[in-house]
NUFI-414681 format. One line per 8 residues: number of its first residue (from 1); their letters; for each residue x, y, z of N, C-alpha, C. Coordinates in pm, whole numbers, plus 50000, padded with zeros to 5 digits. Example, Ala and Ser with C-alpha at 12.3 -4.5 7.8 and 13.67 -1.06 7.14 Angstrom:
BEGIN
1	as	51319 49431 50780 51230 49550 50780 51320 49670 50780 ~ 51285 49775 50708 51367 49894 50714 51290 50003 50787
//
This chain:
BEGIN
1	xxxxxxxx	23635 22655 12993 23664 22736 12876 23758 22658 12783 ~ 23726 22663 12645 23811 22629 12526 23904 22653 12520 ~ 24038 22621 12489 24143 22658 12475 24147 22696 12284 ~ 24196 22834 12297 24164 22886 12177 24280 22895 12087 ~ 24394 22829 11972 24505 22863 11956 24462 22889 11799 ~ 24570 23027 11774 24562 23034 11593 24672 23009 11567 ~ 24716 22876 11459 24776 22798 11385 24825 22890 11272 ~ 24917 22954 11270 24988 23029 11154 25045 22912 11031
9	xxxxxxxx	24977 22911 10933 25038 22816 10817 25188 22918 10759 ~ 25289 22815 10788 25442 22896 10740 25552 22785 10689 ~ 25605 22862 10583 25715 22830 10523 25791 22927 10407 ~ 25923 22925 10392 26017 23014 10327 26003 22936 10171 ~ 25987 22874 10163 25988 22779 10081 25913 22851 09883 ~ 25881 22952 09928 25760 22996 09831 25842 22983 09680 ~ 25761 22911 09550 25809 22947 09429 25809 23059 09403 ~ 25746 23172 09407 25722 23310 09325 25842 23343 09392
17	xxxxxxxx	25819 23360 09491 25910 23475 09590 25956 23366 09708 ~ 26076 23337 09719 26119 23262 09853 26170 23372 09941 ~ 26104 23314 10069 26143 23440 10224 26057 23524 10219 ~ 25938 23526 10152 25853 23668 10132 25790 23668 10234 ~ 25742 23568 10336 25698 23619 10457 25820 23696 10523 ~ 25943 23658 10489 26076 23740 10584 26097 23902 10501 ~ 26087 23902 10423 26143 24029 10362 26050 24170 10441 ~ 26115 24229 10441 26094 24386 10463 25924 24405 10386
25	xxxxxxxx	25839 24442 10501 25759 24539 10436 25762 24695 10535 ~ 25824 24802 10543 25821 24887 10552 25913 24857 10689 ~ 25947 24857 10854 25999 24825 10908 25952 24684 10962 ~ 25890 24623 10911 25791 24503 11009 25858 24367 10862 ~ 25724 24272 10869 25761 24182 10775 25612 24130 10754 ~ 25564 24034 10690 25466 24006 10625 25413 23916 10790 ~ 25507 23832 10854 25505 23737 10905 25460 23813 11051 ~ 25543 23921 11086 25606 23991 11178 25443 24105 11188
33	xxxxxxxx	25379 24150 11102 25249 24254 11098 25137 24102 11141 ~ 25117 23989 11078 25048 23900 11114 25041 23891 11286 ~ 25159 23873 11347 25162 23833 11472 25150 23925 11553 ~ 25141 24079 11541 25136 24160 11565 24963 24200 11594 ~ 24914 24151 11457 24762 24193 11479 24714 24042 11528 ~ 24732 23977 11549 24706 23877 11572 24679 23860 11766 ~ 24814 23912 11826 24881 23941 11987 24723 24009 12010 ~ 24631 24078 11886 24580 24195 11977 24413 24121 12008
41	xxxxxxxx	24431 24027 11923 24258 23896 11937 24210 23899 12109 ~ 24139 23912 12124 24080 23897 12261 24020 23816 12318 ~ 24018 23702 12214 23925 23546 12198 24024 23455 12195 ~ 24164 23444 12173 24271 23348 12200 24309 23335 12324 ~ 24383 23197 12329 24466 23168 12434 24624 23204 12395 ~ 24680 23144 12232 24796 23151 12202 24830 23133 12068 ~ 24930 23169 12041 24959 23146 11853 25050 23080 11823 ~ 25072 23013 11745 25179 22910 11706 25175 22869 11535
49	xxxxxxxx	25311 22902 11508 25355 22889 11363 25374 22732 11311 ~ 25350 22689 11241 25346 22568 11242 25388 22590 11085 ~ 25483 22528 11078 25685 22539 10966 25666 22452 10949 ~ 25810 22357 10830 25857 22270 10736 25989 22229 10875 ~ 26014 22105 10821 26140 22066 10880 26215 22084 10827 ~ 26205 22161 10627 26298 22196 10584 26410 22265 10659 ~ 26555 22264 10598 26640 22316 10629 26634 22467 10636 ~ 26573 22556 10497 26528 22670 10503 26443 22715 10593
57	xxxxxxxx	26357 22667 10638 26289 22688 10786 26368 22703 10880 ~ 26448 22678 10888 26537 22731 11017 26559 22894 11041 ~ 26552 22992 10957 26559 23068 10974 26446 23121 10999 ~ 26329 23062 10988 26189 23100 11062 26175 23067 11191 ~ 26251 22942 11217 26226 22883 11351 26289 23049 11404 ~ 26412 23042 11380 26526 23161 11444 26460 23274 11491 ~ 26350 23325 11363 26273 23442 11372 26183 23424 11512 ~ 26137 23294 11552 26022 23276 11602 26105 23266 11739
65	xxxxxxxx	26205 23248 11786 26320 23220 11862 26313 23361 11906 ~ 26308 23448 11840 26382 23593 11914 26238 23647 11951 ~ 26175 23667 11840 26057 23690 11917 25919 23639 12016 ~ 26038 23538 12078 25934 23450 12171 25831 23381 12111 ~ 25794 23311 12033 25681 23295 11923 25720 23161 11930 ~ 25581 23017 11989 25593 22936 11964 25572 22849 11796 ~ 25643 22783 11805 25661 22712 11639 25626 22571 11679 ~ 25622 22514 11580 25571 22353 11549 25652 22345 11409
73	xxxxxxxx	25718 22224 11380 25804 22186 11289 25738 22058 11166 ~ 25717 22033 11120 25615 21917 11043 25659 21894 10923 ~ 25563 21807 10835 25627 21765 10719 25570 21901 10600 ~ 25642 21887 10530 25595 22016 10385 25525 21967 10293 ~ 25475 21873 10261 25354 21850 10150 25228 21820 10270 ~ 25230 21735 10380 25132 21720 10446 25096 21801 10566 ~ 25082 21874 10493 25011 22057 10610 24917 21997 10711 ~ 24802 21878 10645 24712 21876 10765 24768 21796 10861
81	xxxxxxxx	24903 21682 10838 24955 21638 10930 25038 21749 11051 ~ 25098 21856 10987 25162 21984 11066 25072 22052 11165 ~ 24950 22108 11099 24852 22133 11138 24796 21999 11316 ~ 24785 21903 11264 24760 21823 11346 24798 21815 11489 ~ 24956 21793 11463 25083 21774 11555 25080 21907 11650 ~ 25053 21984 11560 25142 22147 11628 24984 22124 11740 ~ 24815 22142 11685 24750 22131 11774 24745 22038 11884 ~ 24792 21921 11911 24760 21839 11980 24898 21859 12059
89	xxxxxxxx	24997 21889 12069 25126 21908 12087 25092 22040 12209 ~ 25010 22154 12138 24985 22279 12214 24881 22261 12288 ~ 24771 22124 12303 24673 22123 12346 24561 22193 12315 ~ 24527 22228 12130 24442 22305 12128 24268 22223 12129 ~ 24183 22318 12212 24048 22256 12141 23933 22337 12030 ~ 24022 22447 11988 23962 22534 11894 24081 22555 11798 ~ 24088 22537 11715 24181 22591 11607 24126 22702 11540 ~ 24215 22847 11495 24207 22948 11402 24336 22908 11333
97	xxxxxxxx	24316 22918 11182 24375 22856 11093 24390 23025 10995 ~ 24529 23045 10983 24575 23162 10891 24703 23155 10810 ~ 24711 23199 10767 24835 23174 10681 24930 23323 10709 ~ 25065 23265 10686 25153 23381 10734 25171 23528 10611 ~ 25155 23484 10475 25173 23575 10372 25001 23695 10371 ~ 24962 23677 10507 24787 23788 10495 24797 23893 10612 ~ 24920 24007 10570 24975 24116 10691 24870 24199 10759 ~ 24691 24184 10657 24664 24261 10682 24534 24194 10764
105	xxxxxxxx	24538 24097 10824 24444 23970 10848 24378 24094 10961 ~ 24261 24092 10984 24164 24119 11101 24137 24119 11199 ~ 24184 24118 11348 24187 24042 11447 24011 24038 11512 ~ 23943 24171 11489 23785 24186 11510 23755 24111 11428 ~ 23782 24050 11283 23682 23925 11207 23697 23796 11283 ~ 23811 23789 11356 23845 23659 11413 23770 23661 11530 ~ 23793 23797 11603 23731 23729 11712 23585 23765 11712 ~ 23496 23796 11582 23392 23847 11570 23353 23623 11557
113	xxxxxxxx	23447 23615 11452 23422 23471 11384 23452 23319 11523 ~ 23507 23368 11572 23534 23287 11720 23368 23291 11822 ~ 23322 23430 11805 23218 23445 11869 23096 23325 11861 ~ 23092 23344 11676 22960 23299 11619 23003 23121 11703 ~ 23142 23111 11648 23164 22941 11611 23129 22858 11773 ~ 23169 22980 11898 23172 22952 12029 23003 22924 12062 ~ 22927 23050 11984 22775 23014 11971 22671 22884 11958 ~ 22753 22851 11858 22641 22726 11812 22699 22568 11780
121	xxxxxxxx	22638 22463 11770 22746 22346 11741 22785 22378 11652 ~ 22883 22397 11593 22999 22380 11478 23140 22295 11505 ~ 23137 22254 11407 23272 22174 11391 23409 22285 11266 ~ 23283 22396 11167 23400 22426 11138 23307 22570 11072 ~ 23361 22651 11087 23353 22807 11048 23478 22869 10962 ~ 23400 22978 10888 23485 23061 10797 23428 23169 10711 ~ 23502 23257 10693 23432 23313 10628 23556 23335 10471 ~ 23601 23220 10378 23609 23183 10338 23508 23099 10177
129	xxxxxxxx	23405 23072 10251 23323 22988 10149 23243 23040 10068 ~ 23204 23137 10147 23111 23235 10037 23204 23364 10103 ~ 23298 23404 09939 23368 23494 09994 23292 23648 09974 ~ 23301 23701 10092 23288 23850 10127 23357 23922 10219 ~ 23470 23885 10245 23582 23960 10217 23682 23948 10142 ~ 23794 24071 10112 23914 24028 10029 24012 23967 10067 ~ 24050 23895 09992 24130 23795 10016 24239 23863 10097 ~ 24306 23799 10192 24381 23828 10282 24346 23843 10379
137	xxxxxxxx	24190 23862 10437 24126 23890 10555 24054 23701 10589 ~ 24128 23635 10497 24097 23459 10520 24093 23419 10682 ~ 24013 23357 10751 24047 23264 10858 23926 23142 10838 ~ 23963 23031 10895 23929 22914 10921 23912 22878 11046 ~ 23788 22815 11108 23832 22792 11261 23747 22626 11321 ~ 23834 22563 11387 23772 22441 11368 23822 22381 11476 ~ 23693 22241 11539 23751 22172 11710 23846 22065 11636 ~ 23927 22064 11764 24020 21905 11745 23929 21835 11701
145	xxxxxxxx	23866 21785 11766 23755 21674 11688 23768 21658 11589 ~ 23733 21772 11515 23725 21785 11320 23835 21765 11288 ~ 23926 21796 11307 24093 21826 11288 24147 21680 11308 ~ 24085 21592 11414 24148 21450 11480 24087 21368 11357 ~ 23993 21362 11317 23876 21288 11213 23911 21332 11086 ~ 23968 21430 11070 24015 21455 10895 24181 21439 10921 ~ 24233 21414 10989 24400 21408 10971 24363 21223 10983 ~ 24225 21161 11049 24269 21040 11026 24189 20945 10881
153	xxxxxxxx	24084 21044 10809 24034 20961 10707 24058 21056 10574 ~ 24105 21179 10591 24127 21254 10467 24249 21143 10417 ~ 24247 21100 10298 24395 21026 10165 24440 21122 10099 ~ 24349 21151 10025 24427 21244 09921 24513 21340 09955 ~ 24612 21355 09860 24704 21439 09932 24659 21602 09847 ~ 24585 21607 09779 24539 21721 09797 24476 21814 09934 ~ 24390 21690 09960 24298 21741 10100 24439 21753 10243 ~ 24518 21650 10191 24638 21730 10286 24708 21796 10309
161	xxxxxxxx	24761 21826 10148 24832 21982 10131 24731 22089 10195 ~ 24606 22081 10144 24526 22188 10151 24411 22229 10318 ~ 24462 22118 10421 24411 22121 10535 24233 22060 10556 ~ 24224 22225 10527 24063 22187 10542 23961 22146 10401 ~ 24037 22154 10327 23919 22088 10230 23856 21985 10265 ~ 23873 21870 10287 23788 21790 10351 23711 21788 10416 ~ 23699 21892 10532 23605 21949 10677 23533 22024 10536 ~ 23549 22130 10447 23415 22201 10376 23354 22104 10292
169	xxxxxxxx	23412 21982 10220 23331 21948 10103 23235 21830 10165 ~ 23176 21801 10291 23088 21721 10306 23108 21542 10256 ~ 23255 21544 10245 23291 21418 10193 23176 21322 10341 ~ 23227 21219 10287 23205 21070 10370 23248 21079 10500 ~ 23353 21189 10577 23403 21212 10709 23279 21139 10800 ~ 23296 21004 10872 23202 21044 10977 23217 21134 11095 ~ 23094 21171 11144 23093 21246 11251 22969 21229 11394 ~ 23035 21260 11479 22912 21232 11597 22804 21364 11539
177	xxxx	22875 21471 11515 22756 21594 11544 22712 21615 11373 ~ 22782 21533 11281 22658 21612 11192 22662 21699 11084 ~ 22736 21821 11148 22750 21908 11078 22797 21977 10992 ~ 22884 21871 10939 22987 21879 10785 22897 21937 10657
//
């Protein structure tokens, strides 16, 4: 069996609103309802936040500290390098990829979307690309493989801020299976 981990994309760092994953939404937090519906997936092994080494991150680490919640620490412009580290670090061979500011994320789309991806060769699933759902119900899910092969030929630092762009746009990535 796969080892199944979802990769929480996090940082305090936000221009609009800084801490808005921390702030109060009703008694919970933006960050805090994520991990919550997240605990309830039936297709994972484990979850892990994967943060800035910023200094302001520390008070996420802290958060992640009390509530038992493993973290991964990385650089802040290069997400797919964070992304990278935190998987190979946790031993993942399936990545679910979410972001911490989506309280109201799905845990049945995930593990509906874990199902299909466990189904057939894929290197990378989403239901993302052709969007039909609303935004906030986002996940991404993808093998080390894909993840090992785009953290080592993705350059641009767009495609690294932005993780998976590279795995959707069919660039030049080689691959054994194909299916980019």
């Amino acid at each position: 069996m796969l080892k199944k981990i979802v990769i929480i994309q996090a940082r305090l760092s936000s221009q609009r609103l800084p801490n808005k994953i921390l702030l109060p939404i009703g008694k919970n937090s933006s960050i805090g309802m994520v991990l919550s519906r997240l605990k309830t997936c039936k297709n994972i092994d484990d979850i892990i936040v994967a943060t800035t080494k910023q200094k302001m991150d520390d008070l996420l680490c802290q958060f992640c500290e009390q509530n038992q919640i493993k973290f991964f620490r990385g650089s802040t412009k290069d997400v797919l390098s964070r992304f990278y580290g935190a998987a190979k670090r946790f031993k993942a061979q399936v990545i679910v990829r979410v972001t911490s500011d989506t309280p109201l994320i799905d845990p049945n789309l995930i593990d509906e979307g874990l199902e299909i991806f466990s189904s057939g060769r894929y290197d990378y699933y989403s239901n993302v690309i052709k969007r039909t759902f609303p935004d906030g119900l986002d996940f991404e899910i993808f093998d080390f493989k894909t993840l090992e092969l785009t953290h080592k030929y993705c350059k641009s630092s767009w495609g690294r801020e932005h993780v998976t762009v590279y795995m959707r746009t069919g660039s030049d990535l080689p691959t054994e299976k194909g299916n980019f």
